[in-house]
C-alpha positions in Angstrom: 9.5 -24.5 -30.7 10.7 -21.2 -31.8 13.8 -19.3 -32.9 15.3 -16.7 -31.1 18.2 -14.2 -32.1 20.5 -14.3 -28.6 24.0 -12.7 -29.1 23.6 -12.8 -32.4 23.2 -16.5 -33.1 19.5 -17.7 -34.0 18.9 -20.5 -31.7 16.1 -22.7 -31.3 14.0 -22.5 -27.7 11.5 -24.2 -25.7 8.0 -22.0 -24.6 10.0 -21.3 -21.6 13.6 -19.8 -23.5 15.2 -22.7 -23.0 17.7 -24.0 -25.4 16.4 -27.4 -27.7 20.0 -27.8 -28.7 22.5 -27.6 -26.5 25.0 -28.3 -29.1 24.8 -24.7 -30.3 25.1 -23.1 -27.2 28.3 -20.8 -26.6 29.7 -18.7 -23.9 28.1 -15.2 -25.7 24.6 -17.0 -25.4 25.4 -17.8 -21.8 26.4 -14.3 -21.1 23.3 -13.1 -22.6 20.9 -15.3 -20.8 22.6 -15.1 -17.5 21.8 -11.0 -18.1 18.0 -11.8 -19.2 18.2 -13.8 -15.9 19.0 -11.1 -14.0 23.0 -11.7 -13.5 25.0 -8.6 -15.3 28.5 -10.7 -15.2 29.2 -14.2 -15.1 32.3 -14.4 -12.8 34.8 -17.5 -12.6 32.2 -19.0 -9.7 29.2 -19.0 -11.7 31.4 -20.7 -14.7 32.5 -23.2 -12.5 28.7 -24.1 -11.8 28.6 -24.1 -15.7 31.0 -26.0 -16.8 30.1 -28.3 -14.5 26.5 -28.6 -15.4 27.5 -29.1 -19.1 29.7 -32.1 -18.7 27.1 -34.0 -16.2 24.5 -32.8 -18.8 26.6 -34.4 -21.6 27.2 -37.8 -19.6 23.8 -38.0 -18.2 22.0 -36.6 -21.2 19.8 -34.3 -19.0 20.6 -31.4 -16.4 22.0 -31.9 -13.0 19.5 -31.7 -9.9 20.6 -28.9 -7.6 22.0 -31.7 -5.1 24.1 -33.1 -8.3 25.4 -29.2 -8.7 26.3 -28.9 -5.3 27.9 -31.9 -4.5 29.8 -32.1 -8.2 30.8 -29.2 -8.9 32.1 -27.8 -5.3 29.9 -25.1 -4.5 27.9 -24.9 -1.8 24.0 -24.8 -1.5 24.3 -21.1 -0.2 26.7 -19.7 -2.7 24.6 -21.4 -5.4 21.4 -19.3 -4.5 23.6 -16.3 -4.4 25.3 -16.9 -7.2 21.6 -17.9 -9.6 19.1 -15.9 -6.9 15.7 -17.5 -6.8 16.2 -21.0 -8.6 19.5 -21.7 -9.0 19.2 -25.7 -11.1 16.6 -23.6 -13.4 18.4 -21.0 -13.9 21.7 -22.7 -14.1 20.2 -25.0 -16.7 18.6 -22.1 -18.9 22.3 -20.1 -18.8 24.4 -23.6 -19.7 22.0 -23.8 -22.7 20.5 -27.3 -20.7 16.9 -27.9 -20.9 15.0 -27.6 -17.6 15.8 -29.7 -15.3 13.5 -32.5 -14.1 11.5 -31.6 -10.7 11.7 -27.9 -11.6 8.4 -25.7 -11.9 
């Protein structure tokens, strides 16, 4: 594990930039990861997706599946790829301060 400085809070991430704590991610850090991700501005969409992922995350106790995104949150399978291009559950995951999700590469 290893600190990282991201919008100037020192967080704690996995190998893979991933946040270990979820509990001190905030919407600066998401905004900063969703750029390092390749995603200049989170819009009201990709929050949605967010938002959503954080409360399954907090009930379940682990990131949501892309089918468990889709199908909770509203959003379809195509506007989730464009939305987070090139692995949208990873990505999502990473940028809701989640840890990977299970399945993912």
């Amino acid at each position: 594990m290893t600190t990282k400085v991201i919008a100037g809070n020192t967080v704690d991430v996995n190998e893979e930039g991933f946040l270990t704590n979820p509990n001190e991610w905030n919407k600066e850090i998401a905004a900063e990861l969703a750029k390092e991700e390749g995603i200049d501005a989170l819009t009201e969409s990709h929050w949605t997706v967010i938002d959503f992922c954080r409360t399954s995350a907090a009930d379940s106790g682990k990131a949501p599946t892309l089918r468990a995104i889709t199908s909770g949150s509203g959003v379809s399978t195509k506007d989730l790829f464009k939305l987070f291009p090139k692995g949208p559950a990873k990505k999502v995951a990473k940028i809701s301060g989640l840890g990977k999700p299970e399945g993912c590469v």
